[in-house]
KOLLUMMAR-518635 format. One line per 4 residues: their letters; for each residue x, y, z of N, C-alpha, C. Coordinates in steps of 0.2 Angstrom, whole numbers. Example, Ala and Ser with C-alpha at 12.3 -4.5 7.8 and 13.67 -1.06 7.14 Angstrom:
<sites>
as = 66:-28:39:62:-22:39:66:-16:39 | 64:-11:35:68:-5:36:64:0:39
</sites>
This chain:
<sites>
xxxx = 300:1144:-81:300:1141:-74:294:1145:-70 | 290:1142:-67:285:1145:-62:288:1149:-57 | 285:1155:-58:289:1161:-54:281:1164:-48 | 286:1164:-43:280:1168:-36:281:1172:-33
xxxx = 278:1178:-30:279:1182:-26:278:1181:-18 | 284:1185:-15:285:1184:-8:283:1190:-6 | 275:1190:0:273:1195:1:275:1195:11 | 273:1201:12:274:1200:20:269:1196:23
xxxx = 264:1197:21:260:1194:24:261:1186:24 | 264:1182:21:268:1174:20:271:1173:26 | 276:1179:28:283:1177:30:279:1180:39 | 276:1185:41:274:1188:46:270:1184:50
xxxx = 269:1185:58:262:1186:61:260:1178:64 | 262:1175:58:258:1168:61:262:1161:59 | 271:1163:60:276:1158:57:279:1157:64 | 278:1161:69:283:1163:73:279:1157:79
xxxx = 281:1152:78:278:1147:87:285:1144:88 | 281:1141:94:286:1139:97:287:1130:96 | 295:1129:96:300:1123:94:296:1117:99 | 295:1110:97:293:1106:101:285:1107:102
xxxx = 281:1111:100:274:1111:100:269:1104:101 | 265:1103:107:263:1096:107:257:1098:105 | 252:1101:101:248:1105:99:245:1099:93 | 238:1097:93:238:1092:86:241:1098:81
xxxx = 241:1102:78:240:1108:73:246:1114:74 | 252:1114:73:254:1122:73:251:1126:69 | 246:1123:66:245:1128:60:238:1132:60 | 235:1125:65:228:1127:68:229:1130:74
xxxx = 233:1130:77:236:1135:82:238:1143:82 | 242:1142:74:244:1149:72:237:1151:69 | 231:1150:66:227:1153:63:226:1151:58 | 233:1152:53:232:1151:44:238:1146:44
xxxx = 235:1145:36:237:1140:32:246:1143:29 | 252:1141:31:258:1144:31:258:1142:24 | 260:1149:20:262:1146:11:268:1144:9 | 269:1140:3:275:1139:3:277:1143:-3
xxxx = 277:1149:-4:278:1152:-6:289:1155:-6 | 289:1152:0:296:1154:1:300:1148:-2 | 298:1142:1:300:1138:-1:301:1136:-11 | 296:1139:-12:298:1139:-20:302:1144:-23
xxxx = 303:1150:-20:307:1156:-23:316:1152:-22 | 315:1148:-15:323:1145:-17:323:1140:-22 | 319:1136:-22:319:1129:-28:321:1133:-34 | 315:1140:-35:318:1145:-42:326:1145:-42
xxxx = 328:1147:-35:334:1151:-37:338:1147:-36 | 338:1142:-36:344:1133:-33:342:1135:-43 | 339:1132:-45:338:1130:-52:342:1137:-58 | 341:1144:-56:345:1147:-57:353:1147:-57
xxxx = 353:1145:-50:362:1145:-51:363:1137:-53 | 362:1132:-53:363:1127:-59:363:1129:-65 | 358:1133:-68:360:1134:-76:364:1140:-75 | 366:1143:-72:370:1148:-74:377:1148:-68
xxxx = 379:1143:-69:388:1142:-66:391:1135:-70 | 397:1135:-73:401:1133:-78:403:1126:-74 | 403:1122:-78:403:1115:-79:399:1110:-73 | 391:1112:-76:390:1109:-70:388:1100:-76
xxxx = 383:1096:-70:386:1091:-73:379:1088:-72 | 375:1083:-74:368:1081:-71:370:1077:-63 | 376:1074:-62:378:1071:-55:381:1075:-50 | 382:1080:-51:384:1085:-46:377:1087:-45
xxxx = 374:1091:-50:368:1094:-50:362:1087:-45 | 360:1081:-46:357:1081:-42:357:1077:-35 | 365:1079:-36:368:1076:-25:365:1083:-22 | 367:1091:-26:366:1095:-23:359:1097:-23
xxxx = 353:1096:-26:349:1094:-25:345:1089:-19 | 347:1085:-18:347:1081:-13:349:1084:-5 | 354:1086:-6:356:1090:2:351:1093:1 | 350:1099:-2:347:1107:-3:340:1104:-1
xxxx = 335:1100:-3:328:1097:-2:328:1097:6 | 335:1091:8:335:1089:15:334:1094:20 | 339:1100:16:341:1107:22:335:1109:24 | 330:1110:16:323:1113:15:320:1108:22
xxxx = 318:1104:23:314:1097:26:317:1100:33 | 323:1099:35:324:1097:43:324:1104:47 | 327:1111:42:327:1118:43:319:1120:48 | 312:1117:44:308:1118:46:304:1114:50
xxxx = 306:1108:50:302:1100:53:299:1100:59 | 304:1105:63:301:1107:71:295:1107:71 | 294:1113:67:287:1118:66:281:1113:66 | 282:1110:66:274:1106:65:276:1097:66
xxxx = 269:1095:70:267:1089:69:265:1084:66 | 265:1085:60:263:1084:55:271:1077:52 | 274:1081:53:280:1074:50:287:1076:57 | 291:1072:55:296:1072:58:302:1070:57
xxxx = 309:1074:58:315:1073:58:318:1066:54 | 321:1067:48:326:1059:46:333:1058:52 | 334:1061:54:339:1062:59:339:1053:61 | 343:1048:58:346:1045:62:341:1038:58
xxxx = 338:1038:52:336:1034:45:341:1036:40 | 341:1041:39:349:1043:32:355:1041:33 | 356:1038:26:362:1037:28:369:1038:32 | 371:1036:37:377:1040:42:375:1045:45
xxxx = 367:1049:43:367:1055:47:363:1053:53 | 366:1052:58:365:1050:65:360:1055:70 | 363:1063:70:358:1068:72:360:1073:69 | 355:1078:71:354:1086:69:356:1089:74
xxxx = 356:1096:73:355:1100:80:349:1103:79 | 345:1104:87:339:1105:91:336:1111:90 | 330:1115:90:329:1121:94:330:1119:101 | 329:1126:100:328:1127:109:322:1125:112
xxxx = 321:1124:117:314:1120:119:310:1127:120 | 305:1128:119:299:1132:120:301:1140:120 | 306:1142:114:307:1147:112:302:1149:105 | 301:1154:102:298:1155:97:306:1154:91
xxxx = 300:1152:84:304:1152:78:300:1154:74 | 302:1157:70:299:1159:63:303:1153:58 | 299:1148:55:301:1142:53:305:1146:45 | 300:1150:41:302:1152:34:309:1156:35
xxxx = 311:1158:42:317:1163:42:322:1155:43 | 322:1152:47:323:1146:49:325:1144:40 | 323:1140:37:325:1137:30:325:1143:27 | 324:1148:26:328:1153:22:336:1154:23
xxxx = 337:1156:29:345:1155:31:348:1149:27 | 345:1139:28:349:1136:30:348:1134:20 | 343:1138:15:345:1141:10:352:1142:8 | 350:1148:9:358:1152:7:363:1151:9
xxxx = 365:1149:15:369:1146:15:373:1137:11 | 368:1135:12:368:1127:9:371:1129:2 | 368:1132:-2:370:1135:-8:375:1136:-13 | 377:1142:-6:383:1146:-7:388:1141:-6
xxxx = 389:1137:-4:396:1131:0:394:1127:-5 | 388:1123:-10:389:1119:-15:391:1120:-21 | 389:1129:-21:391:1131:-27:395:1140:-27 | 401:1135:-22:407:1142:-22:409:1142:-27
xxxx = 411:1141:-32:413:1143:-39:404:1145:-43 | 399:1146:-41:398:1151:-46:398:1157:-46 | 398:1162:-50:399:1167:-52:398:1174:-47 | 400:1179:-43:397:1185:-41:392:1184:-40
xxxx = 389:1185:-46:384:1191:-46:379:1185:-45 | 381:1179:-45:375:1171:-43:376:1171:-37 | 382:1176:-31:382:1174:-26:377:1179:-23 | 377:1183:-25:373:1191:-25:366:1191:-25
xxxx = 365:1185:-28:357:1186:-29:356:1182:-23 | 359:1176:-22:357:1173:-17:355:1178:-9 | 362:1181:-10:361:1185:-2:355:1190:-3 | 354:1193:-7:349:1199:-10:341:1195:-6
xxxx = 340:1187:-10:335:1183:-8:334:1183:-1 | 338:1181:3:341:1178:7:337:1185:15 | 340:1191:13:340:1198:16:334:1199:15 | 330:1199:8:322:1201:8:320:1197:12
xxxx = 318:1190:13:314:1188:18:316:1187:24 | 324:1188:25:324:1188:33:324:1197:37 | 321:1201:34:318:1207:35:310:1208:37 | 309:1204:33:301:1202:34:300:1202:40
xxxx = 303:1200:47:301:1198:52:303:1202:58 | 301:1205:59:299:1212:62:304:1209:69 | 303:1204:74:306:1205:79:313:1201:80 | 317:1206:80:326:1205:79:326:1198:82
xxxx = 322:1197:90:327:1191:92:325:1185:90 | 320:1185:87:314:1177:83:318:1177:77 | 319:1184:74:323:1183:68:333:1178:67 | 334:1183:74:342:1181:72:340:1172:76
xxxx = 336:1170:80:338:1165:84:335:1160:77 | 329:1161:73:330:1156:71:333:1156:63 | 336:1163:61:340:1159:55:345:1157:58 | 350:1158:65:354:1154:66:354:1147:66
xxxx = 347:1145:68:344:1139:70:347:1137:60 | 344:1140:56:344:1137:48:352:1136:46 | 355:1139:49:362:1141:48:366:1135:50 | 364:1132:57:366:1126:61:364:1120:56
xxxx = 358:1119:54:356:1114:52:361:1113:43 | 359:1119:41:363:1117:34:372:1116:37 | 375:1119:38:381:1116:42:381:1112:43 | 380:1107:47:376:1100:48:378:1094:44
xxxx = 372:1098:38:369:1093:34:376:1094:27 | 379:1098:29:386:1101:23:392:1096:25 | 393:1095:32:399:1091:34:397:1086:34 | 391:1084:32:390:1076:31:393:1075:24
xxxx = 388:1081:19:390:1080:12:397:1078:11 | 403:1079:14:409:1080:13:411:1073:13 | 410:1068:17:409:1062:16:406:1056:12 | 403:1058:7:399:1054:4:403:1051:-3
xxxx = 408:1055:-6:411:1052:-9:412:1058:-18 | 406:1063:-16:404:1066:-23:407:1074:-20 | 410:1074:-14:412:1083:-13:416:1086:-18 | 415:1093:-17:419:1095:-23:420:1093:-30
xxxx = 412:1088:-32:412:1083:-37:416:1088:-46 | 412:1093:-46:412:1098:-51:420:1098:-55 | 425:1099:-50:431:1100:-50:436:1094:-53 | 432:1089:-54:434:1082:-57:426:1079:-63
xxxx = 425:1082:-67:419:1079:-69:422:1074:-74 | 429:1073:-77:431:1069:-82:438:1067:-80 | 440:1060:-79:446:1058:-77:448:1054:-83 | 454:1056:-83:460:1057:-89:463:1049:-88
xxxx = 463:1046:-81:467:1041:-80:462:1036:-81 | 455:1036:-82:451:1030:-82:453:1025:-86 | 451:1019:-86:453:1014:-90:447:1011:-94 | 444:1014:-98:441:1011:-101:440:1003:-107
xxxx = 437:1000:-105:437:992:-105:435:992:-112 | 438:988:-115:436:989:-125:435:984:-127 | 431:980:-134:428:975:-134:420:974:-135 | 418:970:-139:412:972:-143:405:973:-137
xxxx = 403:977:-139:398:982:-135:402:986:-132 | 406:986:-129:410:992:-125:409:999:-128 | 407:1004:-123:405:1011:-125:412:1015:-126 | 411:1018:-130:417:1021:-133:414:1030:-133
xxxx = 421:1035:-133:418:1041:-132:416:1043:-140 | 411:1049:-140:409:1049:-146:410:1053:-151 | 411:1052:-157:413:1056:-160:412:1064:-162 | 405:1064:-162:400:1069:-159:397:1070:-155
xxxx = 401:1072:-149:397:1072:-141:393:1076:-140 | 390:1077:-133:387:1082:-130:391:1086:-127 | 399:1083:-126:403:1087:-122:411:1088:-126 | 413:1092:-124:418:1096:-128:426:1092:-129
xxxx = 425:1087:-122:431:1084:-119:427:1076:-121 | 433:1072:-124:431:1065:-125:433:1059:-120 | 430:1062:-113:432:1058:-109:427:1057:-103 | 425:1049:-101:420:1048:-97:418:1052:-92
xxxx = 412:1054:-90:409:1060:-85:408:1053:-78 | 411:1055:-73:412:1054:-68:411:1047:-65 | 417:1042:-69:416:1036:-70:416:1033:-62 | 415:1035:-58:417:1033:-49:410:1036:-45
xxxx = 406:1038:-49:399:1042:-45:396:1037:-41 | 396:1029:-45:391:1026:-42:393:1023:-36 | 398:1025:-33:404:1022:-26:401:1027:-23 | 399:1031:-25:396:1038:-19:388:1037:-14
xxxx = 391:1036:-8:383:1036:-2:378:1039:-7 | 371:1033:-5:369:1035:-7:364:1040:0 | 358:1042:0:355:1044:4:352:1040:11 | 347:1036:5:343:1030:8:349:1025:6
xxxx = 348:1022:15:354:1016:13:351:1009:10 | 346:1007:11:342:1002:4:342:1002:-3 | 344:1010:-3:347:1011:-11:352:1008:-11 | 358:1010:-9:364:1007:-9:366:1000:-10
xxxx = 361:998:-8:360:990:-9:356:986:-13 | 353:990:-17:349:987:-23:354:983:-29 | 354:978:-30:356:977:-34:355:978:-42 | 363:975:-46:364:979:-54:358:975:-56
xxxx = 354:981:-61:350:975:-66:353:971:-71 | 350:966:-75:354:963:-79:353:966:-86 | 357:965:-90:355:969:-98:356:964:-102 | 351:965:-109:354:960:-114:359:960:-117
xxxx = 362:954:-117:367:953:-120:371:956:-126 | 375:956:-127:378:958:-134:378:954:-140 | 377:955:-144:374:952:-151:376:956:-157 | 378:953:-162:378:956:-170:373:954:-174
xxxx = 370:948:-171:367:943:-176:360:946:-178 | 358:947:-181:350:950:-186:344:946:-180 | 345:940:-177:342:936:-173:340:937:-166 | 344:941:-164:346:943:-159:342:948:-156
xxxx = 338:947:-148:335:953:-144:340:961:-144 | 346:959:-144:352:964:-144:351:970:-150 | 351:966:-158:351:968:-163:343:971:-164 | 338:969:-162:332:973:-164:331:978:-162
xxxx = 333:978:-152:335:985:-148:338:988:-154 | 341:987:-155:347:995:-158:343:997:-166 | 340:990:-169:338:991:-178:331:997:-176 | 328:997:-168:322:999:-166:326:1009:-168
xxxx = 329:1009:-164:333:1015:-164:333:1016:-168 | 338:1015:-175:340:1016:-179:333:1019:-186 | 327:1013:-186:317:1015:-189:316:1025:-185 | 317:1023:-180:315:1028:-176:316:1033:-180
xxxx = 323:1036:-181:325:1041:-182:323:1043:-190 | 323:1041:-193:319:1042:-200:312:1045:-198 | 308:1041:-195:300:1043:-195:298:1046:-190 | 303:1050:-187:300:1054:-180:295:1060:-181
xxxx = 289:1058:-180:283:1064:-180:286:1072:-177 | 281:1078:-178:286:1082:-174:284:1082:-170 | 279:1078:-165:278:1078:-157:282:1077:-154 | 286:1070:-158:290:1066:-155:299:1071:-155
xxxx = 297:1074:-160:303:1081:-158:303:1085:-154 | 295:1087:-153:296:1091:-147:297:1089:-139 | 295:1080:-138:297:1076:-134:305:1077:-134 | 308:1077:-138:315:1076:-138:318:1080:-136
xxxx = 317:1085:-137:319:1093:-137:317:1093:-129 | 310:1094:-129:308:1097:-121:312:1093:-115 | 314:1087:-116:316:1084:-110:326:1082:-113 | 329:1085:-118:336:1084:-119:339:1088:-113
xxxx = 335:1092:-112:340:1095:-104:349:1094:-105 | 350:1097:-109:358:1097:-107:360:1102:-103 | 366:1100:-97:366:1103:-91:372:1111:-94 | 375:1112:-101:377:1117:-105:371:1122:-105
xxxx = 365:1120:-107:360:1127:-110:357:1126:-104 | 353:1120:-101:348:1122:-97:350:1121:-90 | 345:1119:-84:345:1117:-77:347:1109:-75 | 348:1106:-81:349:1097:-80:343:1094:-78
xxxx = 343:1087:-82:337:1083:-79:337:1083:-73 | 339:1084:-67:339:1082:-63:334:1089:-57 | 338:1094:-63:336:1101:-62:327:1103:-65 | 326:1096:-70:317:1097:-72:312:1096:-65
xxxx = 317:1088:-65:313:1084:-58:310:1090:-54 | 316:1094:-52:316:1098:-46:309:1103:-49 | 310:1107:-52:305:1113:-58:298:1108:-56 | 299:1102:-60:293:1096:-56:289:1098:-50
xxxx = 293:1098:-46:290:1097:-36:288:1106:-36 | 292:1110:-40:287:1118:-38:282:1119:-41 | 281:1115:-50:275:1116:-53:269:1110:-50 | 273:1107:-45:267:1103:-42:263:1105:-38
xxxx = 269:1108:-32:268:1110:-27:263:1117:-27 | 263:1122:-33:259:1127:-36:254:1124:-36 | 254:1119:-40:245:1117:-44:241:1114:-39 | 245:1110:-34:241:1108:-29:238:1114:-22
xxxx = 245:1118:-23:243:1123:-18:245:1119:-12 | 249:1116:-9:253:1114:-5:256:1118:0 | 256:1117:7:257:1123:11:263:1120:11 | 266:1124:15:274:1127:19:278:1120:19
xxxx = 273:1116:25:277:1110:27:277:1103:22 | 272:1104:19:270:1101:14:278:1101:6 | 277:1107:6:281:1110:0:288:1107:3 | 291:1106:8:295:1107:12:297:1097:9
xxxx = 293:1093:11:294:1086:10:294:1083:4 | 291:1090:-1:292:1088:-9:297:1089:-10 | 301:1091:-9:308:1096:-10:314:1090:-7 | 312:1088:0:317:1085:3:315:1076:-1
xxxx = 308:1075:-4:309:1066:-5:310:1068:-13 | 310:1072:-17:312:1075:-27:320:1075:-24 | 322:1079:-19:329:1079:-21:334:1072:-19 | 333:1067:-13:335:1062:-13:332:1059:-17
xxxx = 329:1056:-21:326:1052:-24:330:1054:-30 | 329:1059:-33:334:1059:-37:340:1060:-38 | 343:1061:-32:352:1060:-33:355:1052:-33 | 348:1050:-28:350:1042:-27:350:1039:-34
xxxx = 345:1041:-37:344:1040:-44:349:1038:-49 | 353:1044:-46:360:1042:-50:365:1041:-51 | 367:1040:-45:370:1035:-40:369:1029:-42 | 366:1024:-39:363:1019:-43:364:1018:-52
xxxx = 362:1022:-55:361:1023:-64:370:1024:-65 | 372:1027:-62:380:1028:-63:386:1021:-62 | 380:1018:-55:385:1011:-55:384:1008:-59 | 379:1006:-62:377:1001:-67:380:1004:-73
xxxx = 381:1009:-77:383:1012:-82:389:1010:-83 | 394:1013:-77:403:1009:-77:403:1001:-73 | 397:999:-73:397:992:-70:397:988:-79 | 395:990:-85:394:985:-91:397:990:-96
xxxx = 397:997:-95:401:1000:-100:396:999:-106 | 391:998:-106:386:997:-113:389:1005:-117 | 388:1002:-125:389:1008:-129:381:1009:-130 | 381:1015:-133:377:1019:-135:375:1016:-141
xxxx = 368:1018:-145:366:1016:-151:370:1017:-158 | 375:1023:-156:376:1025:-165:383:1022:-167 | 388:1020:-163:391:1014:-165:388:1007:-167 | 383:1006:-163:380:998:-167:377:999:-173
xxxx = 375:1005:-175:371:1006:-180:376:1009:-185 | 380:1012:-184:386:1013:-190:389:1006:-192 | 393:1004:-188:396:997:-188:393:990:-192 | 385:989:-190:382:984:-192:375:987:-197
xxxx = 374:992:-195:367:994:-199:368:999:-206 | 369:1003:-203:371:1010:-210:375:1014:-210 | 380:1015:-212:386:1019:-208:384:1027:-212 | 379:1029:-213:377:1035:-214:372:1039:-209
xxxx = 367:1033:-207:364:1036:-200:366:1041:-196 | 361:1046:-193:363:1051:-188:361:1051:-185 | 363:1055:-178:359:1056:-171:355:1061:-173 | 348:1060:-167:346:1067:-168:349:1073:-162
xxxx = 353:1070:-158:355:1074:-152:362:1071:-153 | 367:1075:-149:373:1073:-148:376:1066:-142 | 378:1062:-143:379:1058:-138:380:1061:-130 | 379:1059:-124:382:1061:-117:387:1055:-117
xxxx = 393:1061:-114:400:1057:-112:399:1052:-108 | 397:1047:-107:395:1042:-102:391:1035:-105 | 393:1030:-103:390:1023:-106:382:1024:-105 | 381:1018:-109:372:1019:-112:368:1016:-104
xxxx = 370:1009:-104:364:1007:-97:365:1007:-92 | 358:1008:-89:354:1011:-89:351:1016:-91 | 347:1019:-92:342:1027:-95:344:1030:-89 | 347:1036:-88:349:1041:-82:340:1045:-82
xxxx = 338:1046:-88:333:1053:-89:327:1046:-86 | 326:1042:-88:322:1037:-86:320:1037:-79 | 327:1034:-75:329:1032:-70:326:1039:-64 | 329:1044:-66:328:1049:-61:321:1052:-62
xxxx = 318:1052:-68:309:1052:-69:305:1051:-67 | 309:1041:-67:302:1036:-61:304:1038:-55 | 306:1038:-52:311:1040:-45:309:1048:-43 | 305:1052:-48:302:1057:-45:296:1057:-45
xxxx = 293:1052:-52:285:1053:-51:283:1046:-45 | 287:1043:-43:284:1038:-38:286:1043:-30 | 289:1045:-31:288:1049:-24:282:1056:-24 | 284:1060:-29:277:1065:-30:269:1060:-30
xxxx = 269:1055:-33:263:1053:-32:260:1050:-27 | 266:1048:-20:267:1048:-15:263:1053:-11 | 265:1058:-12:263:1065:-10:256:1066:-11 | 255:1068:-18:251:1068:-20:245:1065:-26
xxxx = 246:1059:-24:242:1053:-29:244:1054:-36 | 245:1047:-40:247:1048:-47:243:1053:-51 | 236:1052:-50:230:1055:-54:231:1063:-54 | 235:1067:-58:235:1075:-55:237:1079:-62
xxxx = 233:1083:-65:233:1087:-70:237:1093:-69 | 244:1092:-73:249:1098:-73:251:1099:-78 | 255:1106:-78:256:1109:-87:264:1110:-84 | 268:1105:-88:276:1108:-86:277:1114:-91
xxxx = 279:1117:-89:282:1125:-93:290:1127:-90 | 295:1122:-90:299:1121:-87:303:1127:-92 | 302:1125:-100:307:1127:-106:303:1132:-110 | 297:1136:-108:294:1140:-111:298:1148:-110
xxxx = 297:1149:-116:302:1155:-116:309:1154:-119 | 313:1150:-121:318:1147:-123:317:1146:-133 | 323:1151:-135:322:1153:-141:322:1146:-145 | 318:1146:-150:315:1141:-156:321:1137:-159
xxxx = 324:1130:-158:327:1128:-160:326:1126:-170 | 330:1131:-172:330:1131:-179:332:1126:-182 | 338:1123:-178:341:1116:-184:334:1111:-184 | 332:1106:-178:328:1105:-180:319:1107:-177
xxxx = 319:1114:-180:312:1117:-181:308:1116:-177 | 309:1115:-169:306:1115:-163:305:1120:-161 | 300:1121:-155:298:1128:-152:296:1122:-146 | 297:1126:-141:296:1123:-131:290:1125:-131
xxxx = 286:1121:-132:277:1124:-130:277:1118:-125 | 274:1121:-118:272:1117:-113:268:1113:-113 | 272:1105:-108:267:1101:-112:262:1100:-105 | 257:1095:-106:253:1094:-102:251:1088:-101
xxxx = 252:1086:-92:248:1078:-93:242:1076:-85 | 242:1070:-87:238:1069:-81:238:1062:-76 | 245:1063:-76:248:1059:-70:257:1058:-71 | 259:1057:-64:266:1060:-64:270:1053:-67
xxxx = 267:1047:-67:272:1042:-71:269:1042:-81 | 266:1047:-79:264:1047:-88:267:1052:-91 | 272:1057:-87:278:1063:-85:286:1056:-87 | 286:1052:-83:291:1047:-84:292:1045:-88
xxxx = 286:1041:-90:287:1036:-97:289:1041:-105 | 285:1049:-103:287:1052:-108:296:1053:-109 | 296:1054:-105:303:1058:-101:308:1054:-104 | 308:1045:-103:310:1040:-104:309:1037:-112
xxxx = 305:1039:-114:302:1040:-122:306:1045:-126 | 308:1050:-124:313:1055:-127:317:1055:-129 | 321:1049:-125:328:1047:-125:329:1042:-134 | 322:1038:-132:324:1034:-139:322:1039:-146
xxxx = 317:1044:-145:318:1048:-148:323:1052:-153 | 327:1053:-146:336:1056:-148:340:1052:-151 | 340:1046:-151:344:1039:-153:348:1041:-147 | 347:1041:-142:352:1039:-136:354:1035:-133
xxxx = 346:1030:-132:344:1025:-127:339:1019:-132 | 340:1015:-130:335:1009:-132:330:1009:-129 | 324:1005:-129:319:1003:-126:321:1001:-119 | 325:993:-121:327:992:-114:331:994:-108
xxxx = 335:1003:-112:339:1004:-107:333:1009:-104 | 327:1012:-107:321:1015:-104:318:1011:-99 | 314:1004:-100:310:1002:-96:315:1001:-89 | 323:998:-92:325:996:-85:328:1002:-80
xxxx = 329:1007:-85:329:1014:-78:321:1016:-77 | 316:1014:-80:310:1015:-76:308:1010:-69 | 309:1006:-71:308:1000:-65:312:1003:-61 | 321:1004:-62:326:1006:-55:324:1012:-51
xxxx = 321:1016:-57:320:1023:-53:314:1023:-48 | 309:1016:-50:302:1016:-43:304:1014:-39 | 310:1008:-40:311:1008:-34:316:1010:-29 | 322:1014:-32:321:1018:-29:317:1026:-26
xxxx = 312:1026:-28:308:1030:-27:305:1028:-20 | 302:1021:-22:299:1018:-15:303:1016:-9 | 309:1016:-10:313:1017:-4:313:1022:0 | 315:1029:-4:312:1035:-2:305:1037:3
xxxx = 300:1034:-1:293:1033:4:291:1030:9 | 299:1025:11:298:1020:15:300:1020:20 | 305:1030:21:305:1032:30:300:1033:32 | 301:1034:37:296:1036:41:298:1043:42
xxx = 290:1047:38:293:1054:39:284:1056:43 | 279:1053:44:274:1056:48:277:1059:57 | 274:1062:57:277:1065:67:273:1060:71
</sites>
């Protein structure tokens, strides 16, 4: 994961203006260019406490994502003219609270506060010593700022906003999501195609992962209204679009190159060993926002359209999923094609369509490329360092591309890789996930 240092001189001297600014430039007013430097050491440590607190879930993991980007966004938004407040385009979120009119802020103490706090309240069941580091992070950079009352008036100010943006959360239908990731009462509907739990899963318990997500607000209310794709039909017959999809899966696995392993492996993101897809996306917008060298407010609205774009993502991809109940490839292919066949990954407790890995990909790389134009040469090293998987004899070597929907389609190529996902359940969370993504680019966040 891209790691950065926080020096005084980032956080000091030429952060501190003043709220409401009619200035073309805060930034040309302050002198220099504000780094966003702070803003990445939280995106580290948000992806930190994801992989290390117990039962998290790719759907939990990217609602909390989506608040955490927002808090990132509105915490600092004052500060500059450059964009402006969603306060009252988001879903149900009607206002914010204000600075103070013509007081100084220090914007990095400002979203540092609304940071740590945010955090800690989505993820009060992780561990101590997860809560530890937070405050630790949280103390080094709100000391940086040498004068007490800039300091305390505007982490209060970050304090207000995440509070805010937390008592919205609590309405959307996903609080506390963690504490329910598998319901025991569901009814799952049986009957040929119907996705059945598996026999070899990715999770320890054989019961649907959070079969009621897609009923959760989404962000951008235009998502919520998107309608379900359609899927091909079910078929047993050799004749059949249904049965090719799946005989497609079934070639694959036999003849997988080892690039195609190491595609597999790099983006298997299971939310047990690593930070969740949903948790790459995010890793995504820091190793972007590094490579382009992206300042403060900049970093700020990668963070805020990566993280709704991607919760929405799944939102969406979860209704459709308990909306057809599709099975996954390795029942069609035991039953009708070779009843010796294996996964190369373990199934996820959860129906086959749409592609989730797909879905939330395009819906990151249509908003980064938003940001910053498709055309951009980056090294993801998301999983560098991550010991050699021996069973099948992969090593995480960083890969590299040169555009963020060529990051997508890999991402969504993975899947069939794994015998997870069919063709069609790729292309059609590619398409859901642009469009959701274009939803996202189509508030109005200029100032």
């Amino acid at each position: 994961m891209t790691q950065l240092l926080i020096t005084t001189s980032m956080v000091m001297g030429y952060v501190a203006v003043r709220a409401n600014d009619k200035n073309p430039s805060v930034q040309e007013k302050a002198g220099k260019v504000l780094s966003a430097e702070v803003p990445v050491k939280w995106s580290n440590m948000t992806l930190r406490i994801l992989k290390g607190t117990q039962g998290g879930s790719p759907t939990y993991g990217s609602r909390s994502l989506g608040y955490l980007g927002l808090a990132m966004y509105e915490s600092a938004v004052h500060g500059t003219t450059t964009y402006k407040s969603l306060a009252g385009q988001l879903n149900g979120l009607k206002d914010l609270p204000q600075p103070e009119k013509d007081q100084k802020y220090n914007w990095v103490i400002s979203l540092n506060a609304s940071q740590a706090y945010l955090l800690k309240q989505l993820y009060e069941h992780t561990p101590d010593a997860n809560k530890a580091s937070i405050d630790s992070l949280e103390n080094a950079i709100y000391k940086s700022e040498k004068n007490k009352e800039i300091a305390e008036r505007s982490a209060r100010y970050g304090q207000e906003i995440a509070k805010a943006i937390f008592e919205w959360s609590k309405t959307d239908g996903g609080y506390k999501g963690y504490k329910r990731n598998f319901d025991s009462t569901y009814a799952l509907p049986s009957g040929d195609g119907k996705w059945q739990a598996p026999p070899k899963g990715q999770s320890p318990v054989a019961l649907p992962l959070h079969p009621y997500w897609g009923r959760n607000r989404t962000f951008v209310s235009s998502n919520g209204q998107l309608e379900i794709p359609k899927k091909i039909p079910y078929s047993y017959s050799k004749e059949s679009d249904y049965y090719f999809q799946m005989y497609e899966v079934y070639q694959m696995r036999d003849k997988l190159t080892q690039e195609q392993k190491e595609i597999a492996n790099w983006w298997g993101d299971d939310p047990t060993e690593t930070f969740s897809p949903p948790g790459h996306s995010y890793n995504l917008a820091t190793i972007t926002i590094v490579t382009a060298k992206a300042d403060f407010f900049k970093a700020t609205q990668t963070y805020a359209k990566v993280g709704m774009a991607v919760a929405d993502a799944f939102i969406n991809c979860w209704k459709c999923k308990y909306y057809y109940h599709a099975q996954r490839p390795w029942f069609f292919i035991f039953y009708n094609i070779a009843t010796l066949w294996n996964l190369y990954w373990p199934e996820p407790p959860f129906p086959a369509f749409y592609s989730g890995h797909a879905a939330q990909a395009a819906a990151t790389a249509t908003v980064l490329a938003d940001i910053y134009g498709n055309r951009m040469n980056i090294v993801d090293d998301s999983h560098v360092g991550r010991p050699m998987d021996t069973e099948r004899v992969v090593e995480y070597k960083a890969r590299k591309f040169s555009s963020f929907w060529q990051v997508a389609i890999e991402t969504a190529d993975a899947r069939l890789y794994g015998g997870i996902h069919t063709c069609h359940d790729n292309e059609v969370g590619l398409s859901e996930g642009k469009k959701i993504g274009n939803n996202v680019n189509a508030l109005s966040w200029q100032g």
